[in-house]
gemmi code that builds the backbone of each chain (N, CA, C; Angstrom):
import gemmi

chains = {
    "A": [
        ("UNK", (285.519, 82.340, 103.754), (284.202, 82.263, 103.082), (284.011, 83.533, 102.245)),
        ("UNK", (283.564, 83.330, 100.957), (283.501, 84.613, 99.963), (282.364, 85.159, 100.801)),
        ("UNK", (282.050, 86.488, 100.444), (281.068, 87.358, 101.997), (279.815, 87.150, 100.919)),
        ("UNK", (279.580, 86.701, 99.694), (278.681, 86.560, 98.906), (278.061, 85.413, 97.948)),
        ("UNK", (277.104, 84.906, 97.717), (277.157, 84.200, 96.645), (275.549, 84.651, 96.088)),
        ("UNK", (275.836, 84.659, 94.518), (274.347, 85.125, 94.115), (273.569, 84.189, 92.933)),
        ("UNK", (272.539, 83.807, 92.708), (272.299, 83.252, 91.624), (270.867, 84.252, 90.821)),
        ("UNK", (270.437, 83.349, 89.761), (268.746, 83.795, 89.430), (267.861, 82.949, 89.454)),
        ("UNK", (266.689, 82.542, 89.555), (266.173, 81.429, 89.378), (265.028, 81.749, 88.698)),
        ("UNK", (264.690, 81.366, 87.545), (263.757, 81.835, 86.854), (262.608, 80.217, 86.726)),
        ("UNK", (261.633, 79.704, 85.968), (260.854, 79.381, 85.833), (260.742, 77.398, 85.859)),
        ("UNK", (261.706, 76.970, 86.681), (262.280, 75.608, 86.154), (261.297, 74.798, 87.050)),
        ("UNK", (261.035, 73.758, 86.862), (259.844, 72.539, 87.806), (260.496, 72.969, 89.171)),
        ("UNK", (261.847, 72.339, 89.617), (262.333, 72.665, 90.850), (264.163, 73.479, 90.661)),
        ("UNK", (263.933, 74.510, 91.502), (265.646, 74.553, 91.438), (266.048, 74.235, 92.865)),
        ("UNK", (267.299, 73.948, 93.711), (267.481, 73.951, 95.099), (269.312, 74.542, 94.757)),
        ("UNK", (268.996, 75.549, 96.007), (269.978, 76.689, 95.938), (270.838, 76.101, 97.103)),
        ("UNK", (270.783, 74.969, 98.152), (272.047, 74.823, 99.188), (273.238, 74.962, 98.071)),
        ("UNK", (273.401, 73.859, 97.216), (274.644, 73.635, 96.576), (274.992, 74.958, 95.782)),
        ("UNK", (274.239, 74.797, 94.938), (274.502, 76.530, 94.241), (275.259, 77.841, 94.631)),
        ("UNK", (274.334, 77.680, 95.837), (275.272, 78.981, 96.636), (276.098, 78.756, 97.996)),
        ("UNK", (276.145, 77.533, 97.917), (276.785, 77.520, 99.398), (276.420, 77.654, 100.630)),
        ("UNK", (275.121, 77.368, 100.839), (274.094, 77.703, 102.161), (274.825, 76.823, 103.382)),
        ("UNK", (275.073, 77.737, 104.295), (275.362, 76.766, 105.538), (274.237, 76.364, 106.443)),
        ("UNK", (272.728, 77.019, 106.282), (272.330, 77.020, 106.973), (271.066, 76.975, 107.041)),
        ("UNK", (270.330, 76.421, 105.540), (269.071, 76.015, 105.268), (269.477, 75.497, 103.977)),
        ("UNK", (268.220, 74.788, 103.060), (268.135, 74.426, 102.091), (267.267, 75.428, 101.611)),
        ("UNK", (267.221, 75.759, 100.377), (266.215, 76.726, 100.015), (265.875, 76.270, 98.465)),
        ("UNK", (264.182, 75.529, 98.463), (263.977, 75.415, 97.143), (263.240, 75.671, 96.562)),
        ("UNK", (262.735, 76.429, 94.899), (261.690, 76.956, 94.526), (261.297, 75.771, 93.463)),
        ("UNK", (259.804, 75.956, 93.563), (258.874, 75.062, 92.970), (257.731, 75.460, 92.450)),
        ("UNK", (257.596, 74.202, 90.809), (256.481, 75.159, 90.159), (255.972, 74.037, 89.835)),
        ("UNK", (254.553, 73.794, 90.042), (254.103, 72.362, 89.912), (252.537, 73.059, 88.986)),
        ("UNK", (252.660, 72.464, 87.578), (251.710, 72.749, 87.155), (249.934, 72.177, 87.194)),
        ("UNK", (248.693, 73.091, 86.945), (247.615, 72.506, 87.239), (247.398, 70.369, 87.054)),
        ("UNK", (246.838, 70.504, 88.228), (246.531, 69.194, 88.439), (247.927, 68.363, 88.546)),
        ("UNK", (249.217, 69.039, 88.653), (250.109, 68.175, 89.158), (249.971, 68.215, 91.240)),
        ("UNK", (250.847, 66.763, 91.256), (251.516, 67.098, 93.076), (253.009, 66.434, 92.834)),
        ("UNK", (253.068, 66.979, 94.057), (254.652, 65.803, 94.564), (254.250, 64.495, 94.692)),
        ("UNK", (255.206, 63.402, 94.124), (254.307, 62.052, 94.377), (254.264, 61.391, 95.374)),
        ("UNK", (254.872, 61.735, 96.877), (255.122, 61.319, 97.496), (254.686, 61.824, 98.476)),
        ("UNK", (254.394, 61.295, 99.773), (254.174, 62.012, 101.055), (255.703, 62.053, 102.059)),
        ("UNK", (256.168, 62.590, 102.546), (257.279, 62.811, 103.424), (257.183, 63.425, 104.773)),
        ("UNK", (258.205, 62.848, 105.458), (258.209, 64.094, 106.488), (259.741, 64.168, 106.784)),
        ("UNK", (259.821, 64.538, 108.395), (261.326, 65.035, 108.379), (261.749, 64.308, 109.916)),
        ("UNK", (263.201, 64.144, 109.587), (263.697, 63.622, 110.900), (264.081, 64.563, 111.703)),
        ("UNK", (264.775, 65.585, 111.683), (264.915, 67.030, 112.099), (264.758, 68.410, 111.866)),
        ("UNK", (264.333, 68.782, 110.451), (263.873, 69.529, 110.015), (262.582, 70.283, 109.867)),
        ("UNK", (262.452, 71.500, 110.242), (261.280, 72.448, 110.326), (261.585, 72.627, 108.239)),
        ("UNK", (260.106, 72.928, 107.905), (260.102, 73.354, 106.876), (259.220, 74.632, 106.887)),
        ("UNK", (259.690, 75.750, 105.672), (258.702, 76.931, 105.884), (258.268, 77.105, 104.187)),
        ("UNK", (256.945, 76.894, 103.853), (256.440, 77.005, 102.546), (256.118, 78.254, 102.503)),
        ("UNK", (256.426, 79.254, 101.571), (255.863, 80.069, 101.100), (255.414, 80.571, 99.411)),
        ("UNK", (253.850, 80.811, 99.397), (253.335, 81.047, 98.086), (253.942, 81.480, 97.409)),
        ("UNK", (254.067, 81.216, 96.495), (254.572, 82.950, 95.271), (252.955, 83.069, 94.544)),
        ("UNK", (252.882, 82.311, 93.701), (251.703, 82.186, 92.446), (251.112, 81.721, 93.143)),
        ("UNK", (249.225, 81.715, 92.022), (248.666, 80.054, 91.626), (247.797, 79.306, 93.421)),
        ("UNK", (247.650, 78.475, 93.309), (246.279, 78.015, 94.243), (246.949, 76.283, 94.206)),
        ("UNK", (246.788, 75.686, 95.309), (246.942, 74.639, 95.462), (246.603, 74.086, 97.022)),
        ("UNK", (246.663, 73.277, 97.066), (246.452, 72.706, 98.444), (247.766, 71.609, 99.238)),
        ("UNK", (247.671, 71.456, 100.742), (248.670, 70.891, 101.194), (248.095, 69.897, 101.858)),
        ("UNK", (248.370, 68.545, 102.018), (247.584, 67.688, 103.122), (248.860, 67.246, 104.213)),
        ("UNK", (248.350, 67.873, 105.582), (248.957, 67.942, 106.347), (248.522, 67.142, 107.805)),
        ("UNK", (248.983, 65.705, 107.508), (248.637, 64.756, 108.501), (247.551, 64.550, 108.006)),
        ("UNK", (246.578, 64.613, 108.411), (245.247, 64.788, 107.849), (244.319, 65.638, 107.223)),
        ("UNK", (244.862, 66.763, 107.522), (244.204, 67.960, 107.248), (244.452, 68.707, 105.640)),
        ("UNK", (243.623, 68.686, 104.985), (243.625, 69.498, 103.706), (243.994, 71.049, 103.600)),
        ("UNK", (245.057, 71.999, 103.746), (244.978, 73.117, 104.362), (245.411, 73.846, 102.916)),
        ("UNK", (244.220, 74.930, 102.665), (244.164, 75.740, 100.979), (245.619, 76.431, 100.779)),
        ("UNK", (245.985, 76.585, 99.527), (247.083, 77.379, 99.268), (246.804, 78.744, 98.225)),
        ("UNK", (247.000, 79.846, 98.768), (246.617, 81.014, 98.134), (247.995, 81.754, 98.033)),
        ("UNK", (248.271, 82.675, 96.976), (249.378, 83.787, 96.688), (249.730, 84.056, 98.326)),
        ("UNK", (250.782, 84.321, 98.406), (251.041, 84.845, 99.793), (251.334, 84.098, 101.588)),
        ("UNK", (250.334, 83.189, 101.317), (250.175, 81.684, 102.766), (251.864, 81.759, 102.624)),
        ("UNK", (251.750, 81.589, 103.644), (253.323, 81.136, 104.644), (252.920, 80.010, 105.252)),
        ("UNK", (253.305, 79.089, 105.584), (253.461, 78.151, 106.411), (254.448, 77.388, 106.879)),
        ("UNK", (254.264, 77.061, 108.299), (255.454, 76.213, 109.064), (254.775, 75.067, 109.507)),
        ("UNK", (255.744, 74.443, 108.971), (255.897, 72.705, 109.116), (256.478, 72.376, 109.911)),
        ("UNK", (256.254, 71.544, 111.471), (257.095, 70.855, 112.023), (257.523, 69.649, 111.733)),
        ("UNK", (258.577, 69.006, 112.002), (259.826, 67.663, 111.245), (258.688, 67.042, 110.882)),
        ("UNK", (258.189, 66.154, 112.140), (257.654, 65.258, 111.622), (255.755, 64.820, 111.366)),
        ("UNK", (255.660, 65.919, 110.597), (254.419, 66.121, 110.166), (254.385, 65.574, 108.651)),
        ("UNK", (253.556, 64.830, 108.252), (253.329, 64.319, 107.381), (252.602, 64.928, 105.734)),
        ("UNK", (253.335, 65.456, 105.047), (253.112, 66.450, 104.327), (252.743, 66.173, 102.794)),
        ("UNK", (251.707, 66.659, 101.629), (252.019, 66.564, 100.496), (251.683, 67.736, 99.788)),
        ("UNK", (252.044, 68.572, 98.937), (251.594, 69.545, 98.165), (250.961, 69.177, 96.788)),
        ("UNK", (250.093, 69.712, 96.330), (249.906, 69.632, 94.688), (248.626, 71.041, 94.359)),
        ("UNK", (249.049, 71.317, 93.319), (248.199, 72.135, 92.522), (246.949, 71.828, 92.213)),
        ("UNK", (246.392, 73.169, 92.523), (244.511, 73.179, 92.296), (244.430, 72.352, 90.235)),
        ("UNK", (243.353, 72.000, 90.142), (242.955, 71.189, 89.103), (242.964, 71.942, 88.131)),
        ("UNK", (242.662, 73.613, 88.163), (242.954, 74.495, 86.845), (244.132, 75.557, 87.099)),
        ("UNK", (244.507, 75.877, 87.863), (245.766, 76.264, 88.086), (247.172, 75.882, 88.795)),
        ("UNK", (248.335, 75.950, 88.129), (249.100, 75.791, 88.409), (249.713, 76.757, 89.966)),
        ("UNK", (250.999, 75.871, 90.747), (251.209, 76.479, 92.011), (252.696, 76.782, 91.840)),
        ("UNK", (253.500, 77.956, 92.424), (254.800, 78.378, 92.978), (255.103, 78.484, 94.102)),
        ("UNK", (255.880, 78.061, 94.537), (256.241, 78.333, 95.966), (257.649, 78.099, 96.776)),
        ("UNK", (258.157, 78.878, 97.441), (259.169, 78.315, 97.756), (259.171, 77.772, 99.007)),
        ("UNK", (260.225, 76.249, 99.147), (260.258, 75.687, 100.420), (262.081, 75.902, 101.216)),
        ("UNK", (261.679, 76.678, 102.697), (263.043, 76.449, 103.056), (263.026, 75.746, 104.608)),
        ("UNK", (264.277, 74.747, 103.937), (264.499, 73.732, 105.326), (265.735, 74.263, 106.423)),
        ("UNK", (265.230, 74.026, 107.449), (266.139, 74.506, 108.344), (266.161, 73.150, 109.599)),
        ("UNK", (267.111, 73.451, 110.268), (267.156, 72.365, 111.264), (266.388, 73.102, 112.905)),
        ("UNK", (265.422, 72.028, 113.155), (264.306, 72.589, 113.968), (265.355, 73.042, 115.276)),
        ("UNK", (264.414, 74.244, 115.909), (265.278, 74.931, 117.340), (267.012, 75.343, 117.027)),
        ("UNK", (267.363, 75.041, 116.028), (268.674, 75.766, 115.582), (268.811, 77.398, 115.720)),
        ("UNK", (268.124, 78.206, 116.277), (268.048, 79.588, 116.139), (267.649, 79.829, 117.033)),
        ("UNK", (268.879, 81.051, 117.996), (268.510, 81.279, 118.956), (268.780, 83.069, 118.823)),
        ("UNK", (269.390, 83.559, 118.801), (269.569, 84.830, 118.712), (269.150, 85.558, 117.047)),
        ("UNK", (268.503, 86.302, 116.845), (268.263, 86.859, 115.799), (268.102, 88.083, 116.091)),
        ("UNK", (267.994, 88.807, 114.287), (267.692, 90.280, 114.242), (268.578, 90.957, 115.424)),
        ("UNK", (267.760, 91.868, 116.118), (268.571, 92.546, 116.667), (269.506, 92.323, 117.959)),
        ("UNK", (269.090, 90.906, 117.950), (270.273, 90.145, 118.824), (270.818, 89.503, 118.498)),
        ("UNK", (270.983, 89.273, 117.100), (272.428, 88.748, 116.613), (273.057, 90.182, 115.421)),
        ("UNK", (272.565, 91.509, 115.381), (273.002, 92.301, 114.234), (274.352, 92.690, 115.296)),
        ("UNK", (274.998, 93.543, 114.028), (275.584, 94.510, 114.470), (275.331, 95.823, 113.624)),
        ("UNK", (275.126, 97.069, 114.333), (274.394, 98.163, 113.282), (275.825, 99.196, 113.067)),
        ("UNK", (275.900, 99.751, 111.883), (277.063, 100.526, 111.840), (276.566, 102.408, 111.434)),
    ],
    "B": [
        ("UNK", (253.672, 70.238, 119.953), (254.154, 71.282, 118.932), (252.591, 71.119, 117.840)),
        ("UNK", (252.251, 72.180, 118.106), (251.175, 72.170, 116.695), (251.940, 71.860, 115.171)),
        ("UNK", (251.515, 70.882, 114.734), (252.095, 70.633, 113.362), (252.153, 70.981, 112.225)),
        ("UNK", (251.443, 72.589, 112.446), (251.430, 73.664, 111.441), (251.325, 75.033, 111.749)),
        ("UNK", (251.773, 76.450, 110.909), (251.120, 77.183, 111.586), (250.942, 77.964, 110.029)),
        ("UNK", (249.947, 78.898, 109.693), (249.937, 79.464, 108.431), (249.314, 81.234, 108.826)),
        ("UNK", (249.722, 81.935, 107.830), (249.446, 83.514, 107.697), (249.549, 84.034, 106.342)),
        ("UNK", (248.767, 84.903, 106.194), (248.997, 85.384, 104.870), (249.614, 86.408, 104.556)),
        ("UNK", (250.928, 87.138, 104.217), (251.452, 88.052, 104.129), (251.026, 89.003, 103.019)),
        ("UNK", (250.868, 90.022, 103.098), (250.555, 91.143, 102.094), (251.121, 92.070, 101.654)),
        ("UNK", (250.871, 93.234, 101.108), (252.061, 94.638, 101.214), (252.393, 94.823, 102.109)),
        ("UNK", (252.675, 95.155, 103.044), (253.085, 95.564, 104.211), (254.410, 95.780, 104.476)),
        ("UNK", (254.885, 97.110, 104.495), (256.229, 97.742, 104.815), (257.375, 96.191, 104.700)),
        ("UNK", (256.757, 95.621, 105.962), (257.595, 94.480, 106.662), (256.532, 93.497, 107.401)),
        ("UNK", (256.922, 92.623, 107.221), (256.362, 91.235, 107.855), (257.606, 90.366, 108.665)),
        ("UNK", (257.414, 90.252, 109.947), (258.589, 89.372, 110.690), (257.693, 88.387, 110.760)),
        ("UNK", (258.151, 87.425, 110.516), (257.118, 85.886, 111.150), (257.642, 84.796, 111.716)),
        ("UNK", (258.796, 85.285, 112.077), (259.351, 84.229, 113.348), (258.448, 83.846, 114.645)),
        ("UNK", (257.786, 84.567, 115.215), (256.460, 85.065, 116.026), (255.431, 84.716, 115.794)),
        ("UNK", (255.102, 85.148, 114.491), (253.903, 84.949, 114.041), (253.730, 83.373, 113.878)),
        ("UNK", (254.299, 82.766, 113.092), (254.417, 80.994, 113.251), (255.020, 80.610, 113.874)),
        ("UNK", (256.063, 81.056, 115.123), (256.598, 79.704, 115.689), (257.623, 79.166, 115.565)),
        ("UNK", (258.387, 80.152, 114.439), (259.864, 79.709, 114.186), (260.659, 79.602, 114.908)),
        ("UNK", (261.344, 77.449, 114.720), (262.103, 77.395, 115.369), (263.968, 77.661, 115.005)),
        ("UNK", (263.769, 77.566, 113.954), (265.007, 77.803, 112.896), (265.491, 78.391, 112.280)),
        ("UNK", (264.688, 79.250, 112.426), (265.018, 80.960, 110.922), (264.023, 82.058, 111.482)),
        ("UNK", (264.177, 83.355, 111.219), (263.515, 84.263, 111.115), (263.357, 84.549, 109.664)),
        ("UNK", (262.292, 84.855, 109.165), (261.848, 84.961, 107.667), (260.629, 86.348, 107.878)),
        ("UNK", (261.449, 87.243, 107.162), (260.960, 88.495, 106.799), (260.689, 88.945, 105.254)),
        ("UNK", (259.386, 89.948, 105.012), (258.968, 90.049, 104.299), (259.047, 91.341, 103.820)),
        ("UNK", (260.014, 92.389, 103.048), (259.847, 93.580, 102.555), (260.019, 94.182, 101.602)),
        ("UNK", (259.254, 95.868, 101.995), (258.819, 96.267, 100.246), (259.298, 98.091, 100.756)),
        ("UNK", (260.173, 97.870, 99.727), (261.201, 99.659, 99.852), (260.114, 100.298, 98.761)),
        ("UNK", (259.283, 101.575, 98.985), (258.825, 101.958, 97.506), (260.332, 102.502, 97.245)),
        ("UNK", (259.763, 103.066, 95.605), (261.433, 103.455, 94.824), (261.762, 104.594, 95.453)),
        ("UNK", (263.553, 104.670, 95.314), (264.062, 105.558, 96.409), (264.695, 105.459, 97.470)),
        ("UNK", (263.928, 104.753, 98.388), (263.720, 104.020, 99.996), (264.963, 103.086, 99.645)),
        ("UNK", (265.372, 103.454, 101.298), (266.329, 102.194, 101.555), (266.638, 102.020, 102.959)),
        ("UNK", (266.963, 100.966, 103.097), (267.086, 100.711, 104.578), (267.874, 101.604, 105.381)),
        ("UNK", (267.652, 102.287, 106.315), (268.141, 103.078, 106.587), (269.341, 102.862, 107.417)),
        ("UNK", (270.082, 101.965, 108.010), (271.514, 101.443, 108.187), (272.098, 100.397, 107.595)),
        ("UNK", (273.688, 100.793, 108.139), (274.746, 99.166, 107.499), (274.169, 98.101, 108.685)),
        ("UNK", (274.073, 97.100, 108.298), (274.455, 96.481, 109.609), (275.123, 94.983, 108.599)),
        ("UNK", (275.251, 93.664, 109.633), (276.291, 92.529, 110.026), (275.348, 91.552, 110.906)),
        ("UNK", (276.329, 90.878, 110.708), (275.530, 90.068, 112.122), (276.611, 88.732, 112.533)),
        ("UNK", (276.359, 88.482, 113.535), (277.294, 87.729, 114.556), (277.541, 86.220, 114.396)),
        ("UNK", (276.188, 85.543, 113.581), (276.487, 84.187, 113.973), (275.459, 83.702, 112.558)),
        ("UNK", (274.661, 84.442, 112.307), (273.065, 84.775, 111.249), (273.941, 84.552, 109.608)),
        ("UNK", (273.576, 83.739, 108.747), (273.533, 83.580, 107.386), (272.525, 84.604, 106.832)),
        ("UNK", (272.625, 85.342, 105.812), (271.116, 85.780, 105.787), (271.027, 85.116, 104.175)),
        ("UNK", (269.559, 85.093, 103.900), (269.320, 84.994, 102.430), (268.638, 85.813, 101.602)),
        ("UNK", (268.595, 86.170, 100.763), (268.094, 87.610, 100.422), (267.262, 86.555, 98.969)),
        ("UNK", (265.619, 87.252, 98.994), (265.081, 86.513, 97.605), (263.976, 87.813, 96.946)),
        ("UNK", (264.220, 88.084, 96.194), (264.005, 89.288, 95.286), (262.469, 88.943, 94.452)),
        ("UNK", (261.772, 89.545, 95.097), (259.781, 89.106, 94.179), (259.900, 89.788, 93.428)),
        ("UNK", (259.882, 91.092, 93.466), (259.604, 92.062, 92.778), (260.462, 93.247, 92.073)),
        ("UNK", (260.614, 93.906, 91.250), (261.079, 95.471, 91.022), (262.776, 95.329, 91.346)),
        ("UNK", (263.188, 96.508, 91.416), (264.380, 96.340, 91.311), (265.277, 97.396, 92.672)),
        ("UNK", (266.259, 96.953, 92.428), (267.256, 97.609, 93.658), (268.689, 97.725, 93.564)),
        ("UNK", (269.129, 97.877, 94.489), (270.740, 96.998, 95.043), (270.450, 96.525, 96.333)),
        ("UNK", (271.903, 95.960, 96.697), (272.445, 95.923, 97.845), (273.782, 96.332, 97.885)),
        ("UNK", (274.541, 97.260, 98.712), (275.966, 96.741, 98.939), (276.597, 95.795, 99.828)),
        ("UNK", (277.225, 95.423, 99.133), (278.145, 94.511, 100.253), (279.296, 94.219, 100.716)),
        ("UNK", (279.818, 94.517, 101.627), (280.995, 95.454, 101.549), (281.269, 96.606, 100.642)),
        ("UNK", (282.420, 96.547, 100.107), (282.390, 97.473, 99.160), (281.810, 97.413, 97.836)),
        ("UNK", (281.018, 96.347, 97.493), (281.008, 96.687, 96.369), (278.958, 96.492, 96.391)),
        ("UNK", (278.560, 96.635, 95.391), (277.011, 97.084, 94.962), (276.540, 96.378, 93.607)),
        ("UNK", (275.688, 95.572, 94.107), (275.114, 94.384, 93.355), (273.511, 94.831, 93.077)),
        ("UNK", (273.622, 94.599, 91.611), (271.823, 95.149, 91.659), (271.326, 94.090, 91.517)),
        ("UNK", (270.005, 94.409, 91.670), (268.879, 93.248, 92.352), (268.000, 93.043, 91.496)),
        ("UNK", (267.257, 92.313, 91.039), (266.347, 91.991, 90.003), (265.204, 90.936, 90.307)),
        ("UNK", (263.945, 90.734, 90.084), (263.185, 89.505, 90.018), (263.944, 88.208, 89.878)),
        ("UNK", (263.784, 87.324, 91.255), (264.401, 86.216, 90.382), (265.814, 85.864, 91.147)),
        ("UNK", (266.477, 87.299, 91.766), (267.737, 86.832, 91.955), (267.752, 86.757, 93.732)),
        ("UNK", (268.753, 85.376, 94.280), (268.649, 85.464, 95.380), (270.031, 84.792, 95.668)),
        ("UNK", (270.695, 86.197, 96.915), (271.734, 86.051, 97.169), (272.236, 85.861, 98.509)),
        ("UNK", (272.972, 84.401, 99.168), (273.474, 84.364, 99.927), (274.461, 85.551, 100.854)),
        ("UNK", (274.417, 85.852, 101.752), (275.346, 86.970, 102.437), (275.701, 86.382, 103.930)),
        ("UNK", (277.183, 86.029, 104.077), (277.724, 85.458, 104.491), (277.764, 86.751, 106.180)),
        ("UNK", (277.850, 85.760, 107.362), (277.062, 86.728, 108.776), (277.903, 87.774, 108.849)),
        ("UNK", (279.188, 88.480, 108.156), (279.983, 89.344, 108.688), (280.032, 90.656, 108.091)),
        ("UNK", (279.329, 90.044, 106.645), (279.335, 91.050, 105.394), (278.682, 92.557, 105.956)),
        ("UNK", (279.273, 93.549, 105.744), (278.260, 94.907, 105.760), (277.578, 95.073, 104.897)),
        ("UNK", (275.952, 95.426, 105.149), (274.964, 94.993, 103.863), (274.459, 95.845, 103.910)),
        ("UNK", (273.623, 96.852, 102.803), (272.665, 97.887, 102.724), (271.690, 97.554, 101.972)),
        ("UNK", (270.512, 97.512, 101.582), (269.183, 97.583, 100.889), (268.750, 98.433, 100.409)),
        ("UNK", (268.765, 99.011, 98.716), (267.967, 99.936, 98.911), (267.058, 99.760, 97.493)),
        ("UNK", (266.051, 100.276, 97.068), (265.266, 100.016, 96.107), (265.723, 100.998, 94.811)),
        ("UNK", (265.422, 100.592, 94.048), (265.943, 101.328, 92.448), (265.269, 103.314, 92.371)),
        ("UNK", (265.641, 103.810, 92.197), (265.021, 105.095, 92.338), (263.764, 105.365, 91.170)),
        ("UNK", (263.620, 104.746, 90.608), (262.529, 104.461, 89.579), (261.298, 103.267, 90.061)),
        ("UNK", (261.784, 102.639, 90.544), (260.939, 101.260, 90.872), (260.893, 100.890, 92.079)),
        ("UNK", (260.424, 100.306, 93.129), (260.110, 100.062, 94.087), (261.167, 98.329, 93.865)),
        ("UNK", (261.174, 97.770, 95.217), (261.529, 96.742, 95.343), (261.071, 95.769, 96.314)),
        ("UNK", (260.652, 94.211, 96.315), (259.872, 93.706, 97.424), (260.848, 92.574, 97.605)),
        ("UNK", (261.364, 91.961, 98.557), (262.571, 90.992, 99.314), (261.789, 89.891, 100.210)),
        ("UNK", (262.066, 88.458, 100.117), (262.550, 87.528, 101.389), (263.798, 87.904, 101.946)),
        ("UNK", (263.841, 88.016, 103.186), (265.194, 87.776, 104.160), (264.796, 86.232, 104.779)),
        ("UNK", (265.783, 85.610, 104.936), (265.932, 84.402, 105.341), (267.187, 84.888, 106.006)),
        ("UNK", (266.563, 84.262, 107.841), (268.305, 84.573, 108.394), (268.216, 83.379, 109.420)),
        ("UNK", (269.267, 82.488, 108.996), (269.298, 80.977, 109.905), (271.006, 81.563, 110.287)),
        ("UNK", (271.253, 80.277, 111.479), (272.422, 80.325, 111.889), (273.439, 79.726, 110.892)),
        ("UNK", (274.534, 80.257, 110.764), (275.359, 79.753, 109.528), (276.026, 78.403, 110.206)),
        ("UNK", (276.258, 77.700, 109.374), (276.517, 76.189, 109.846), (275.849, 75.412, 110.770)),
        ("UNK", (274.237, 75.438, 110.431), (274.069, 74.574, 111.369), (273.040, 73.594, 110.738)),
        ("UNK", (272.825, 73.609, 109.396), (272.255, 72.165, 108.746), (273.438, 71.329, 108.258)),
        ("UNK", (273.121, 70.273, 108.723), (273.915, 69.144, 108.241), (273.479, 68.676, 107.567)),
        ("UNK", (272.335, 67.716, 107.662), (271.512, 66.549, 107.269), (270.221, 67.156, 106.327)),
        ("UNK", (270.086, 67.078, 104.970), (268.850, 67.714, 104.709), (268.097, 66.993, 103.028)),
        ("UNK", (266.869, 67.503, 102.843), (266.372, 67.097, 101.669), (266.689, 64.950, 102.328)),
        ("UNK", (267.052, 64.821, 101.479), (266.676, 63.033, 101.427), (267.541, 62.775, 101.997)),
        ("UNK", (268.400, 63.354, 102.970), (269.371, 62.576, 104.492), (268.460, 62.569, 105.287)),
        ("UNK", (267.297, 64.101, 105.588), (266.605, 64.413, 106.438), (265.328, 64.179, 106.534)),
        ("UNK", (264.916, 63.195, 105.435), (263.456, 62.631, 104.812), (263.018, 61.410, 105.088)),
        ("UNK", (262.021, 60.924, 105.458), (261.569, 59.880, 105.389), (260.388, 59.884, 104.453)),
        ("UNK", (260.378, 58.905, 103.673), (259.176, 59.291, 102.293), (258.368, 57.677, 102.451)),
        ("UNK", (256.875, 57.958, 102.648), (256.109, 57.359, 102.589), (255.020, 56.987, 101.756)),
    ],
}
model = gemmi.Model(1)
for chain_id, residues in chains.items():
    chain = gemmi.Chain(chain_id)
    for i, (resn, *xyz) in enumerate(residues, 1):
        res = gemmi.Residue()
        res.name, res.seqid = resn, gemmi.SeqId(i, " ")
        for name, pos in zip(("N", "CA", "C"), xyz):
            atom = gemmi.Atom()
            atom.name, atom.element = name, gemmi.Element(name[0])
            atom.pos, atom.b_iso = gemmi.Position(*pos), 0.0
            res.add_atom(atom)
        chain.add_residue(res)
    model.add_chain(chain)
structure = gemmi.Structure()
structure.add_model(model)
structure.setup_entities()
C-alpha cells in the first residue's frame, strides 16, 4: 500500500474521495447544496454510521421526524438506520462534509492504537 | 441507540468527538496549530487509517521521509504505518479534520449500504 494518497477538493455539487484515494475505511464526501436546494431523497443505512459535519452556510436535517438546524461547525452522528434528509436554508446555501463508516467497526484508537516515536 | 447526536465545534486547540457523540466507527478530531506550532511527536498507528482534511491556512506534514505541504482544500489519506508529523506554516496558522477508522473495514457503502425511500 503506497503510505499516502492526496487529493484537493475545491467547490463541486458533490465530490466522494473512497475511490480517489483509496480509503479502506470510510467513505468520505463533500457537499455543496445551494439555497433552497436538498437531496431528493430520504435514505438510511443498512450498516453504516454516518458523521455530518458543517463547513459553510445554514440548512436543516430531518431526522426521522425531527427537523434538527444546521449551523457552521454542527457535527453530527447518524445511526444506520435513521431516516435522514438534508437541504439548504431558503436564502443560503449549505457545505458539509459526510463520512461513512461501518457502525461499531472501531475499537482501539488514538492512543491505543498509536505508536509514538 | 439514540438516532442522533450533535455538537458544535469551535476554535479550540483540539476537539475529540468520539465521546462526545458516540462514535461507533471513527474517532474524528478537530485541530488548529497557530503558525509555527506543530505537533509535538512522530507517531503511526497499528491498525487506524487516518484522514487528514485541511479548513484552513497552511502547513505540512511529513510522511515518512518526505514533506507534503498542506493547503485549503487538500485532504490526504495516510496509510496506519506511515510516520506522520503536523506542523503549521510559520507565517500562517493551520486548522485540520483527522478522521481515523480502522483500515479495511468498509465493504459495503454509499448505494450497497443505502436504502432510499
Amino acid at each position: 500500500m503506497k503510505n499516502y494518497t492526496k487529493v484537493n477538493v475545491g467547490n463541486e455539487p458533490r465530490t466522494e474521495l473512497h475511490d480517489l484515494l483509496g480509503l479502506t475505511g470510510a467513505e468520505v464526501s463533500f457537499n455543496n447544496l445551494p439555497a433552497g436546494a436538498g437531496v431528493p431523497f430520504v435514505h438510511s443505512h443498512k450498516n453504516n454510521e454516518e458523521i455530518y459535519i458543517v463547513l459553510e452556510g445554514k440548512g436543516t436535517a430531518t431526522l426521522d421526524e425531527e427537523v434538527v438546524t444546521l449551523n457552521k461547525g454542527d457535527v453530527i452522528k447518524v445511526a444506520p438506520t435513521t431516516k435522514r434528509q438534508f437541504k439548504a436554508s431558503d436564502k443560503e446555501g449549505i457545505s458539509y462534509i459526510c463520512i461513512q463508516v461501518k457502525a461499531d467497526s472501531l475499537k482501539e484508537y488514538t492512543a491505543n492504537d498509536a505508536v509514538i516515536y
